[in-house]
Structure formats: C-alpha cells, structure tokens
N, C-alpha and C positions, 0 to 999 in steps of 0.2 A: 740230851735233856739234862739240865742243871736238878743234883738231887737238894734236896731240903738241908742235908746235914754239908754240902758245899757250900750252900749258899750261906750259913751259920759261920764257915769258916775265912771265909772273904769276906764278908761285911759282919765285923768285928771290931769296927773303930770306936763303939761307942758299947761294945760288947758288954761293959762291967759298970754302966751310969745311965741316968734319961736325962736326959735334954730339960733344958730352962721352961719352963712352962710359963714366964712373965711374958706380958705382950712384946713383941719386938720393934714396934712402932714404940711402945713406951721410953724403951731402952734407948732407941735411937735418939728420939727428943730430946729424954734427960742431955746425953753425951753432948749433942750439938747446943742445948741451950747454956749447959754448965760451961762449957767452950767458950762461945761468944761471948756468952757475959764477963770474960775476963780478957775479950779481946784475941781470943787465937783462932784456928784454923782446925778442921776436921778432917787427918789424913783418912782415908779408908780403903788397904788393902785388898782386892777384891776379885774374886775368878771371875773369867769374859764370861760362862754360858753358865747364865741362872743368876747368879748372886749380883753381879751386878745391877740387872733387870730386876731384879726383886726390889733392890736398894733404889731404886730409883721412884718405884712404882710405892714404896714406904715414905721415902720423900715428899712425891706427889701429894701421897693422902694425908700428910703432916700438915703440911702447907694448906691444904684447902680447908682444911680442920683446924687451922689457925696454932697447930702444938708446937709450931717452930715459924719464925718469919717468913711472909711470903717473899718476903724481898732477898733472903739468902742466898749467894751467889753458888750453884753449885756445879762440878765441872764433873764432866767422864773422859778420863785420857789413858787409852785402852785402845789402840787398832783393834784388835780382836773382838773385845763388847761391843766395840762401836758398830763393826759388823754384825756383828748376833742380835744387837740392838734393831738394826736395818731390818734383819729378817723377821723378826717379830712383827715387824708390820705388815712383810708382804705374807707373812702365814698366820693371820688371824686365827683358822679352823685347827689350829692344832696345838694351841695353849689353852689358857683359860679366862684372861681378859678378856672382853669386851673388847668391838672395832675404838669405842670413845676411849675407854680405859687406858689399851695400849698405847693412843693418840696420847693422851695424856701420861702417859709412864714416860714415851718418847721424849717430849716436850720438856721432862722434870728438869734436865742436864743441859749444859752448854757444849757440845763437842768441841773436844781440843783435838784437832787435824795434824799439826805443826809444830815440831821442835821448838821453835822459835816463841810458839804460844804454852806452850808445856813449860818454857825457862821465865816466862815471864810472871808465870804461876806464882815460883817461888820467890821472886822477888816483887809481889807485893804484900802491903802490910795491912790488907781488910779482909776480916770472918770471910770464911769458906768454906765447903765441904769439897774436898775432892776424892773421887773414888777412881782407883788405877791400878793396873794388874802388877805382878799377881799377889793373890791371896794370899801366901805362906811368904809375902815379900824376898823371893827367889832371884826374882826377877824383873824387867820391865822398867817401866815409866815411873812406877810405885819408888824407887829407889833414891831418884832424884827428890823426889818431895820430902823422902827421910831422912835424907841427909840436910834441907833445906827445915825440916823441920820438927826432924827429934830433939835437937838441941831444946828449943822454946819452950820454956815450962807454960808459958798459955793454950800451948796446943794439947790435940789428944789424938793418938793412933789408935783407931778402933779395928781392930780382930773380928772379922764377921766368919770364921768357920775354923774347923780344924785347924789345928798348924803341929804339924810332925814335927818330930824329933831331929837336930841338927838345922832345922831354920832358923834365916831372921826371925819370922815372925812367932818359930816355939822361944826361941830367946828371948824378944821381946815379952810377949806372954806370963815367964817365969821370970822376969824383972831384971835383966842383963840392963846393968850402969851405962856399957856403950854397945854397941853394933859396930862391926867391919864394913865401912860398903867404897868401892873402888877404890881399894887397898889404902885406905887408913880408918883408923876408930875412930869414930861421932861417939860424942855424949848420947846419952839420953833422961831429955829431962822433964819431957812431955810427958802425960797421964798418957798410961796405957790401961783400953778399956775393951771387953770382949762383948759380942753379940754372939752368944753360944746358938741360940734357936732359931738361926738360919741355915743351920746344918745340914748336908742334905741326906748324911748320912743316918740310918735309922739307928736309934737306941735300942734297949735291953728288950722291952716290952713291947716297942715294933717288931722285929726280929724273932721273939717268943710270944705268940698269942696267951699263952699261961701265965704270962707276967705282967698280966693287965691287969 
C-alpha cells in the first residue's frame, strides 16, 4: 500500500505552485484566433492518452460555441491518439463523456494515417491547428511540423502540459532562439504559448488538503 508521505514524494511536479485557474477553452481560443488572424497555423504538441482527447473535445465545444471558426481545419497525427482515440469510443463506460459527446470529440479531427499526408501538412499555406505527439516535443510526428513551422512568425507552438528539463519543449517554453531537430538548428520565430491547466498532474493544494 502506497503511504500518504510517498505519494507527496512522487507527485511533486507541481509541488511548490497551483495551476492556471483561467478557463482553458478561453486560452485555447484566444491562441488559435490571434493565430489565424494573422494567417498562421496552430502547432500543438501533445501526449497520445488524455491530452490529446481532451484538446479535441475543447475544440469541439469551441466550435459549436461559435469562439473559434467552425470551418478551421484541424488535424490529429499521432499513431498512438489516434488509437486511444479509437478506444474511447468502444469504452464509453469508463470516461466521462457522453455516447453523443465522445461521437463528437471523435469527429472534432481529421486523422492523418500516412506519412505522405503528414508531409503535405507542412507544405500547405492555410490556418490550421495541428495536434501531434509528443508533448515535451521529444519525439514523433510533432518534430516535423517544428521544423516546418517554428521558423514562421505567423505561427504559434502551444505547450499544453509539463515540459522537463533538457526538452524541446522546456527550451522552447524558456524562449530558446532555435531548437536542434535532425541534427541542424531551426530558428524559432513563432509565438510560443502554454496551456498550463491541462496538467494532469496535481498542484500544491490537490496534493495537501490544508492548502485549500
């Protein structure tokens, strides 16, 4: 059995601050509308199980809510979410969506299947949002669209969780001019913007009942 003061010592990533308490649909909006409006593209680095599906299902209700166009084209290119995605539908009883809801979280994306449609991502030149693993831009699909699109000062690389120490994404985060990615340095000239209150990780006052 996991004691109390273990579990204080492992989940300590947010040990010493609380979390953004702003709406995160707000945040979202803002990023993707200040984006477009100036003609760029919305990368969004992003873990396969939860954050992705969350960001989707934020999309979704943006959209129907009129706070972002419904006409925005938004992609998920991720093997992994895309998977995780899959099984959210067949396990309705053990999230928290709704059968319509998840239908609709499902629906918010374009699945990108193929390399081929992953490279054509980057070379086109209309508003998008894409969301692609991973999160702390380590790894993945995510690396191609950075390097396609950290240079563009229209664009914005939005941060939706963590990002440790020695990542792309703590670099980008703390304002690194370029990134290394398959071995040469990219500019970076894009807005970088973070979604802190996606975290899954709990804060000071989760973590300590006394600090509520």
């Amino acid at each position: 059995m996991v004691k109390y003061a273990d579990f204080l010592i492992c989940e300590s990533t947010y040990g010493d601050r609380r979390h953004d308490t702003a709406d995160p649909g707000r945040k979202l909006a803002d990023a993707v509308n200040r984006t477009i409006a100036r003609g760029g593209s919305v990368i969004v680095p992003s873990f396969a199980v939860g954050r992705a599906q969350a960001l989707m299902h934020l999309v979704e209700r943006l959209k129907a809510g009129g706070a972002i166009p419904p006409t925005l084209p938004v992609y998920l290119n991720s093997p992994m979410a895309i998977d995780v995605t899959t099984l959210c539908q067949r396990f309705i009883a053990d999230h928290r969506l709704t059968a319509d809801e998840c239908a609709k979280m499902c629906a918010a994306a374009k699945i990108v299947n193929s390399v081929d449609e992953s490279k054509a991502l980057n070379a086109s030149s209309w508003p998008k949002l894409i969301i692609a693993g991973s999160g702390m831009a380590t790894g993945g699909r995510v690396l191609h669209h950075l390097r396609a699109y950290a240079p563009d000062p229209r664009s914005t690389i939005l941060l939706t969780g963590y990002q440790a120490g020695g990542t792309r994404g703590r670099a980008l985060q703390d304002g690194a001019q370029s990134i290394k990615l398959f071995g040469e340095y990219v500019p970076v000239r894009a807005e970088i913007a973070s979604l802190d209150n996606l975290s899954a990780h709990a804060d000071y006052a989760e973590i300590l009942p006394s600090a509520r």
